[in-house]
N, C-alpha and C positions, 0 to 999 in steps of 0.2 A: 627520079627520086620517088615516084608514085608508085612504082611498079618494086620498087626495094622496099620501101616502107611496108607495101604491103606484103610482100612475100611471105614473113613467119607467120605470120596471122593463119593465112592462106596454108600453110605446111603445117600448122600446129590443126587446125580444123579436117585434113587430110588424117592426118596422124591418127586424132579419135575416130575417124569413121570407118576406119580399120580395124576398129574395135569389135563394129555391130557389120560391116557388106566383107560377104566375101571377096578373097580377091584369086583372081585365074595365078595359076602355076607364072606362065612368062612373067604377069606382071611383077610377082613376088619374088621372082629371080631378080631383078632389077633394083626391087628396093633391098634382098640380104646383101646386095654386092653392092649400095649406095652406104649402106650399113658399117659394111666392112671398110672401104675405104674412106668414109668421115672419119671412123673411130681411127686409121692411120695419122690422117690430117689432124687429126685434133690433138694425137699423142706428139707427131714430132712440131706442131706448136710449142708444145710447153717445152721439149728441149733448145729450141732456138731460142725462148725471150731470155731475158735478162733480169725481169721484175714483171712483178702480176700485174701491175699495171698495164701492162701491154697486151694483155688479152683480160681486162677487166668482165666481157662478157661470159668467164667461165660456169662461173655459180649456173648461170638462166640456163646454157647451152648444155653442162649437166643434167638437168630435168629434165630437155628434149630431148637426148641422148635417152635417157633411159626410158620413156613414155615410149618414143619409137622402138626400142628395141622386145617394152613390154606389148605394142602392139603388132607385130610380126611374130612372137612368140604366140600368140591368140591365132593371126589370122594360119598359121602352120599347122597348128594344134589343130584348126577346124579343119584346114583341107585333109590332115591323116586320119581323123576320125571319119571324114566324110567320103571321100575315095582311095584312100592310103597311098595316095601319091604328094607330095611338095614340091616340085620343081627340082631341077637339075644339080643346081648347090646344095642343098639340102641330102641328097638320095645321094651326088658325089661325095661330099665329107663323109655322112656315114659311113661311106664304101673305100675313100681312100685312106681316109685317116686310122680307121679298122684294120685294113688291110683285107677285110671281109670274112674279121674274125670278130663275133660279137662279143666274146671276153676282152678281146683287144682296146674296142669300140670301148665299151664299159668303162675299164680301167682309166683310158685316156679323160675320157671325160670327167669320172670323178677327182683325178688330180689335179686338170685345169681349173677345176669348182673349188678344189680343197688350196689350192695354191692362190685363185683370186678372193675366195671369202677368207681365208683366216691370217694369213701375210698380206698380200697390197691395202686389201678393204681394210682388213682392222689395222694397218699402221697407218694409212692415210687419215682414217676417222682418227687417230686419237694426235696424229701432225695438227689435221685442221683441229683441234679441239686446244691444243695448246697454244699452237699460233694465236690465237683468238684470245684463248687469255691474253697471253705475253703482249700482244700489239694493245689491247686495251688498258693493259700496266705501262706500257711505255707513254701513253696520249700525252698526259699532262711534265713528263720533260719535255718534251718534242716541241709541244704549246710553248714552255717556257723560254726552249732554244730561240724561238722563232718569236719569240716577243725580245729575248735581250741582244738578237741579230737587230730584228726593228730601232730599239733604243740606242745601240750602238749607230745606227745610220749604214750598215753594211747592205739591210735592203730595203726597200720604198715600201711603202702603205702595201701598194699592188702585188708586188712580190710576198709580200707577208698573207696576203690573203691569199694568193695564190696556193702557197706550202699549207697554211691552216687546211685548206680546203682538200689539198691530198694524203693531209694527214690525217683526216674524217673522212676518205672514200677507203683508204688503205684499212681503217677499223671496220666499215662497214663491209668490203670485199669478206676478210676474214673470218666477220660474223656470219656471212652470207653461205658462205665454203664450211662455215663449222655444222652448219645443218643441212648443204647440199649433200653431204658425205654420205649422210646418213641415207640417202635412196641409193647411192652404190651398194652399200650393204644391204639395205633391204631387195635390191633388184636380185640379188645371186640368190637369194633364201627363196624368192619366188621361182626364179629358173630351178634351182631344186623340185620344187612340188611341182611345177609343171612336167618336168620329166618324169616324174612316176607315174602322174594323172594319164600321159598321153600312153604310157606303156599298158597300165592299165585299162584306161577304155579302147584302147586298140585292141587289147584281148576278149574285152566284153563282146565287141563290136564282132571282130573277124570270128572268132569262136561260135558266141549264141547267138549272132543275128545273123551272119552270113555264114556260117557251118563251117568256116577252112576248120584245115587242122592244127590244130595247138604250134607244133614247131611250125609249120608255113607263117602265122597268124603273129606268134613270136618274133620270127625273123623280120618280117616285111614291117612290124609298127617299131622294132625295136632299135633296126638300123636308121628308120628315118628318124625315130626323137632321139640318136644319137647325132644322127647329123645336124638336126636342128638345133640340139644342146650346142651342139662343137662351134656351129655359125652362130649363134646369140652368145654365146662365153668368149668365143674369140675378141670380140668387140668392145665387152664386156671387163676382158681384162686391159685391154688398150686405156679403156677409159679408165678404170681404174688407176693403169699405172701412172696414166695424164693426173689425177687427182693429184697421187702421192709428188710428181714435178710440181705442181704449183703451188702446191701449200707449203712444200718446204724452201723454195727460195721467199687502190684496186682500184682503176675507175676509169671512168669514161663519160664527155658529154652526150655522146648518138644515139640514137636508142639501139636494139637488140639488133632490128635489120643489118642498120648501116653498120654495126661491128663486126657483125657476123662476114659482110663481105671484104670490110676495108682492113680486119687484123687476121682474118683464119685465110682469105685468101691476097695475101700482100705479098709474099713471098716465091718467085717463081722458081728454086732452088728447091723447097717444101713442094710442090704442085708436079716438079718433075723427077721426085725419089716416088710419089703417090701413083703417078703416072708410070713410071716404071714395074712397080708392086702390081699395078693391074696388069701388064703385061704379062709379068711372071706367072701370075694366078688364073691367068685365060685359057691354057693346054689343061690343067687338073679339072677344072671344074665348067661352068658356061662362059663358052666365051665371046659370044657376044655382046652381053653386059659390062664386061672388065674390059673386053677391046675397045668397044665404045668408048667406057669412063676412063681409058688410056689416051684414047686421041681426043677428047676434049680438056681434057688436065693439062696434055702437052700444050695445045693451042693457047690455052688460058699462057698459060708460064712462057711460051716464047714471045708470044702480045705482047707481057708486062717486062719482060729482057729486053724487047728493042727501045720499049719506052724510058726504060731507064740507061740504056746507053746513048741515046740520043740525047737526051738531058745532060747526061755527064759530058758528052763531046762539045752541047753547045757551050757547057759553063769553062770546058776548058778554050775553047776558043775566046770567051768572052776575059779571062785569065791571061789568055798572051798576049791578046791584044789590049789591054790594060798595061802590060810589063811592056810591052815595044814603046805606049806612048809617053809611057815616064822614062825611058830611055830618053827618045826623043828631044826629050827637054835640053834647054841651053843652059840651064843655070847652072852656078858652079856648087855642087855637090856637100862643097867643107860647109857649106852654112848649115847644112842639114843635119848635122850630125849635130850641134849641138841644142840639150836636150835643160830645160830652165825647171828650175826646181818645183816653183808651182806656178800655176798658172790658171787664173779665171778669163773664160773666155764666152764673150754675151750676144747675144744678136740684137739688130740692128734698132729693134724699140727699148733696149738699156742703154746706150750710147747719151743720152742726156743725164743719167746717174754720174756717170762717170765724166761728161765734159763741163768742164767749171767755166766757162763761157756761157753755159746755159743753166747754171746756178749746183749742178751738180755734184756732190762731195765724197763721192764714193773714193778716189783718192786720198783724201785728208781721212778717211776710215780706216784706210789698207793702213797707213803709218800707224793708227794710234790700235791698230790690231798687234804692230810689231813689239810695240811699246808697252802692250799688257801683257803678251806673251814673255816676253823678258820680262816683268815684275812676276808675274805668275808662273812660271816655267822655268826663267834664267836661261833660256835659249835664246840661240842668235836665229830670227825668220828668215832664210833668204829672202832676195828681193820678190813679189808677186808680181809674175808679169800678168798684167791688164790689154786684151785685143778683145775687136770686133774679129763674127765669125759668121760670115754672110749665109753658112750651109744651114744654122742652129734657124729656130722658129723665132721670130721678131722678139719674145717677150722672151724667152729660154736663157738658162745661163750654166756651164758646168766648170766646173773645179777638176784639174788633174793635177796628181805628184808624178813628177818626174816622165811625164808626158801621156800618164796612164790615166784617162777620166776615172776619178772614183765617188764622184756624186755630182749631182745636178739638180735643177729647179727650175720652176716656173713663176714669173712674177704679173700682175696686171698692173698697169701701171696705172698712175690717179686713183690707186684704191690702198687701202689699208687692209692688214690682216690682223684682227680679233682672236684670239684665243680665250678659252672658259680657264682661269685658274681652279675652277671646282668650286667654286662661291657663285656662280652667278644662276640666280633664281630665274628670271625671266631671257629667253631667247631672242635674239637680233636676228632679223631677215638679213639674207646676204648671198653669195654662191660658196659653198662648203669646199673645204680643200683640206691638204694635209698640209702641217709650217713644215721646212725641208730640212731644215737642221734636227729635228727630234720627231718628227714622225708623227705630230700630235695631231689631231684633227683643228680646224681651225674655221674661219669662214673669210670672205673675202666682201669687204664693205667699199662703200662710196666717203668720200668725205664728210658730206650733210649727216651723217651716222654716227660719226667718229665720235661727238661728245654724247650723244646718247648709248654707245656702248662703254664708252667709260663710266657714265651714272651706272649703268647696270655691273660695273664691276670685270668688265673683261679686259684684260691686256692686248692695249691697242699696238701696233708699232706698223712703221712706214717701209716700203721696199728697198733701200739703201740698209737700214737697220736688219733688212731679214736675208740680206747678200751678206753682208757682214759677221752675222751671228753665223750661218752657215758655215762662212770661212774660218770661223775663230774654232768653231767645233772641228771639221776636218784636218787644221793643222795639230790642235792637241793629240788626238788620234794617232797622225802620221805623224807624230812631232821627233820618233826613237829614228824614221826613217829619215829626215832632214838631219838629223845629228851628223855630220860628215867629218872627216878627220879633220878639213879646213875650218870648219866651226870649233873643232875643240881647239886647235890649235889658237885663233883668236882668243878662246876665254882663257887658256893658260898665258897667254901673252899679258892681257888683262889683270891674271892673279899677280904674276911675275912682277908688276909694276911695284906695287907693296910690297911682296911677300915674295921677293927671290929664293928667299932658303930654300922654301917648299918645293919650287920649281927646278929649282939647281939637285937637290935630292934625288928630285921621282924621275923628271925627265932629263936626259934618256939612258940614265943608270941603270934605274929598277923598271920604270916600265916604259915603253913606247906611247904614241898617239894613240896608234891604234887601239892598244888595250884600254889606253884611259876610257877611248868613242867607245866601246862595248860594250863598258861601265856607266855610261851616261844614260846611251840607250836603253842600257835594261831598268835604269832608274825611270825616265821618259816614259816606256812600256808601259808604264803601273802609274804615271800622272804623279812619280815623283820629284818635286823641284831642285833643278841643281844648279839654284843661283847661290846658293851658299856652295861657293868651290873653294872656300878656303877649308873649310871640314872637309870638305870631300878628298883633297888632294893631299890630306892631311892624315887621314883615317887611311888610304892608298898609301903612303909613303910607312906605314905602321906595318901593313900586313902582305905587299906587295912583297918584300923581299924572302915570306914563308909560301907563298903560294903566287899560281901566276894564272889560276881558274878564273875566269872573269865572275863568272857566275858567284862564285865564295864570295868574292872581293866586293861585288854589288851588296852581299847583306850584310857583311862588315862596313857599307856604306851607310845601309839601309839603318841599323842600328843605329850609327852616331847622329845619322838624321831622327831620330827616334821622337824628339820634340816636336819639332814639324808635320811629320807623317801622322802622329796622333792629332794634332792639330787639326790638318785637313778630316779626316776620316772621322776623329771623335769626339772633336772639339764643339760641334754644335749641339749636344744633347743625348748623342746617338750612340748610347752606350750598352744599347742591346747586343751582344754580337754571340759569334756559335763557335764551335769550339770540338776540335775532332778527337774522337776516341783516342785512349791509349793505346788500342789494341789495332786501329786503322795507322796510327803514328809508325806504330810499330812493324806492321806488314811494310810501308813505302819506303822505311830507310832502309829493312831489309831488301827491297826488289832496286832500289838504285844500284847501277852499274857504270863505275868510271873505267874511261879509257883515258887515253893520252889526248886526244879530243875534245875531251869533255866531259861529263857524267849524264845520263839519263835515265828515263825510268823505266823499268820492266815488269809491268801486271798484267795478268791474263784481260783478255779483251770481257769476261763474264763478270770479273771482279772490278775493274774497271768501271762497265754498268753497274752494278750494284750501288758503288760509292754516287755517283752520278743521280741514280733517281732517288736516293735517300738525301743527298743535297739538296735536291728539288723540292722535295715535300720540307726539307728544312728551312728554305729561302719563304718558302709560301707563306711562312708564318712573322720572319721580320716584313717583308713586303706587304702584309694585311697591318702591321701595328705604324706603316705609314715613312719608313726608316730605310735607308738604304742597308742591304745585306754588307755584313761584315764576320771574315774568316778568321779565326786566333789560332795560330798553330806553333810549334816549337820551331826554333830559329833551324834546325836542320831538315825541318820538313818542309817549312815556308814554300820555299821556291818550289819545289816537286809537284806540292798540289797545286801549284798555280799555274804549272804548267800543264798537269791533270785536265784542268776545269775552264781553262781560259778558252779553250774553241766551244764550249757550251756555254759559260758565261764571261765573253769577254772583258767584261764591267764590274766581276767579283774582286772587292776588296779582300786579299788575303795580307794578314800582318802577323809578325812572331811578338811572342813575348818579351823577349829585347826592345823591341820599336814602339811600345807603350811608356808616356807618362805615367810617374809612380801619380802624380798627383791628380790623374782621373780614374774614375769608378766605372768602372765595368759591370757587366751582367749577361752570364752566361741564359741564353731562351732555348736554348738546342744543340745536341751533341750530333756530327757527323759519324754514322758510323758506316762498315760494310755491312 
């Protein structure tokens, strides 16, 4: 690690002293051809990643790139003026790329100059230059996504800082790259003037101070600052084109060293096309340099091939023998298939919450969860199955639907957890934590605490109460997913008791179970309650026999639920709400596209962002007056946008104008537009 850490240090201090000491022919053969092959390596990097990320040390390794390449162009320059010789690669390009015609020579070079300064350089500069805007215009959706993923409970405190944090290396990469650009471009404008300089004091030089003759004096300076052009722009344009791959599809904890080895040289697939390229270039020009840097590239790349097959065979070995020993097993199989709707499962320091022998009441909780959700929801909960899980960490506990963990938490038991409602003036010592069901910060107390954090104002509650709240939140969530045709089938049984007509009509005349569930669900989705199923079934038996779209037939739901929906959403005060363009209204009914399937939406993925971060800055501003955001759209747009906006904000209240109480007051704060 000592000897990595220090290596750039060490090559960058080389670098400039290259500046000021001569260096002999061989040795400078050594470095145009370390020259030419990095700028290989570095070019087909950026074709292999997949995001900048993965070679975040671009921007640094840029600089070095071109410092070395301006300090070989110096130490070249000195040896042709000095003894008009440069070493083998240098006198070969001249001579073969020429063909050993100095018009040839000429030409070639100035097209290489004219094709890497005015195409790669200037369209790379003005890529990084927009990326960089663009990524700094997108920061604050991105923030927002990743705070209503948090509020939603989709990812933990840790995950959410994790994305913050690549989402401020990704701006800072690009801001990085919008001014590393700019030494690509200046490095060709120097290679320019150096090639006249060197043509020119080559003629000073061989002419009046060593007397050749004009053409001998001409030829001998003019083919080597072509060839030394030809090796510095070869390079030159590599790197360039590596600019234009990364800016247009950033970060890293290592520093410069350890990147430089663990992402430019990680690939032995990369090492042995580089390895090859030196092969090929070893008969034209020195080949002891290229053959050399041929059989150590290989070495490198076969080393890092065995190590990675060796891993893969152990892990497959580790794979069958895992599969043979659950073969193995006696047990009979059919129990395993089936799979319980939800299910909290704790380790073995929760097992007193939950045993009533030892005062526990975490069951009498589970019931009266069932029992709110049904006033609140009008769902049926399946049952919660409740097990110990010997593998989990003694205090841990996770929640999965349908056998899929989708959240978990951590409790200390004999302690309380404190949360700040945003009133509380002075702070409680305690150990800091996040509460699991909302992500909120929190702290973690002793009992002797308890009523002094209540004098100061904070909301105290017990670990039974914060299992509980957890679960009430993940089942409303998932509550569209527990809807199963067996559950409607119950509430219709339920309607049917009173109200046969309704039942006798819908089902299974006009519509099936099924469609009813698709109908519930999509109510659910959106945290609409469908314990009033006598409207519901009711408002279905009206418009089922015109249409058989589920999706229609939910906002012809939605509507007659109109009272309630307002209720929830706007009945506490919360009569801010935002309200989209005619002219955005207008564009989404035209880009809807129904088939026989279904209908769904059709906008360009640029118009799409547009609406997206214009939401955002509209959201900012109910979110600052303290108010949860609320969408007003027309009853034919309703659902589109919500299907629009719901993977960036899965928590946006969107409602049509139908599903408004006449008898509340609204107040448009901001128009949605593209």
């Amino acid at each position: 690690m000592k000897i990595r850490d220090a290596s750039v240090p060490i090559i960058i201090i080389a670098i400039i002293l290259t500046f000021i000491l001569p260096i002999p022919e061989f040795l400078l053969d050594f470095l145009l051809a370390i020259n030419i092959i990095l700028s290989t390596i570095i070019l087909i990097n950026t074709i292999y990643i997949t995001e900048p990320l993965q070679l975040s040390i671009f921007p640094s390794l840029l600089v070095i790139t071109t410092v070395y390449r301006l300090s070989l162009n110096i130490a070249t320059t000195r040896l042709i003026l000095l003894s008009g010789k440069a070493g083998g690669i240098v006198e070969g390009f001249g001579r073969f790329v020429g063909g050993g015609n100095l018009v040839v020579g000429f030409v070639i070079y100035f097209v290489i100059m004219i094709v890497n300064f005015l195409v790669i350089t200037k369209g790379s500069e003005r890529v990084a230059e927009v990326s960089a805007r663009f990524t700094l215009d997108a920061m604050p959706g991105k923030q927002m996504a990743i705070d209503a993923d948090l509020n939603s409970g989709l990812i933990n405190e840790a995950e959410a800082k994790e994305r913050r944090k690549k989402v401020q290396k990704e701006a800072d990469f690009y801001g990085a790259m919008d001014g590393a650009s700019k030494f690509v471009k200046n490095d060709a404008i120097a290679g320019l003037i150096i090639t006249f300089l060197n043509i020119a004091g080559g003629l000073i030089i061989g002419v009046a101070m060593r007397g050749e003759d004009l053409m001998v004096a001409l030829e001998t300076y003019t083919i080597l600052t072509i060839g030394v052009g030809l090796v510095i722009q070869l390079s030159a344009l590599m790197i360039s084109a590596a600019t234009s791959f990364i800016v247009t599809r950033a970060a890293s904890d290592s520093n410069i060293s350890a990147d430089l080895i663990t992402q430019v040289f990680k690939n032995p697939r990369i090492l042995y096309i580089s390895s090859g390229l030196s092969v090929i270039l070893a008969p034209f020009l020195s080949p002891v340099p290229f053959l050399l840097l041929a059989a150590v590239l290989a070495f490198i790349a076969y080393t890092i091939s065995r190590q990675e097959k060796e891993t893969l065979k152990q892990e497959e070995v580790q794979i069958e023998e895992s599969e043979i020993e659950e073969i193995r097993k006696p047990e009979n199989v059919v129990s395993l298939l089936q799979v319980d709707p939800i299910e909290l499962e704790f380790g073995y320091g929760i097992i007193p919450l939950a045993d009533v022998n030892q005062g526990g009441d975490l069951l009498d909780r589970v019931v009266m969860i069932r029992r709110q959700l049904a006033l609140e929801l009008g769902m049926i909960v399946p049952i919660i199955r409740l097990r110990d899980n010997i593998q989990l960490n003694p205090n841990e506990y996770i929640i999965k639907i349908k056998g899929v963990e989708v959240s978990k938490g951590e409790l200390m038991p004999d302690h309380y957890l404190a949360m700040n409602p945003g009133l509380v003036e002075e702070e409680i010592d305690g150990i800091k934590t996040v509460e699991p069901a909302f992500g909120l910060p929190a702290i973690w107390i002793n009992e002797t605490q308890r009523d002094k954090a209540e004098m100061y104002g904070y909301t105290v509650v017990d670990p039974p109460s914060i299992i509980a709240t957890h679960l009430t939140e993940i089942l409303k969530k998932f509550a569209h997913e527990l809807m199963g045709r067996q559950e409607v089938q119950t509430l219709i049984d339920n309607v049917k008791q009173n109200y046969p007509a309704i039942v006798e009509e819908l089902v299974p005349k006009v519509m099936t179970v099924g469609e009813i569930q698709k109908v519930l669900a999509n109510l659910l989705k959106e945290g609409v309650s469908i314990r009033d199923m006598v409207t519901i079934l009711e408002t279905l038996a009206d418009f089922a026999p015109v249409t058989h779209d589920t999706d229609l037939l939910t906002e012809y739901v939605r509507q007659a639920l109109g009272r309630a929906i307002s209720k929830k959403f706007l009945g506490d005060g919360n009569s801010n709400i935002l309200t989209l363009d005619p002219q955005l209204e207008q564009l989404i009914m035209e880009s809807v596209q129904k088939t026989e399937t279904g209908s769904y939406l059709t906008l360009e993925p640029s118009v799409s962002s547009k609406i997206i971060n214009n939401l955002s800055k509209q959201i900012q501003k109910i979110v600052k007056l303290g108010q949860q955001p609320v969408i007003l759209a027309s009853p034919v747009v309703r659902l589109y946008f919500k299907r629009l906006t719901e993977h960036v904000f899965p928590n946006l209240v969107v409602l049509s104008y139908n599903e408004i109480d006449p008898g509340i007051e609204i107040q448009s704060v901001g128009v949605v537009s593209v």
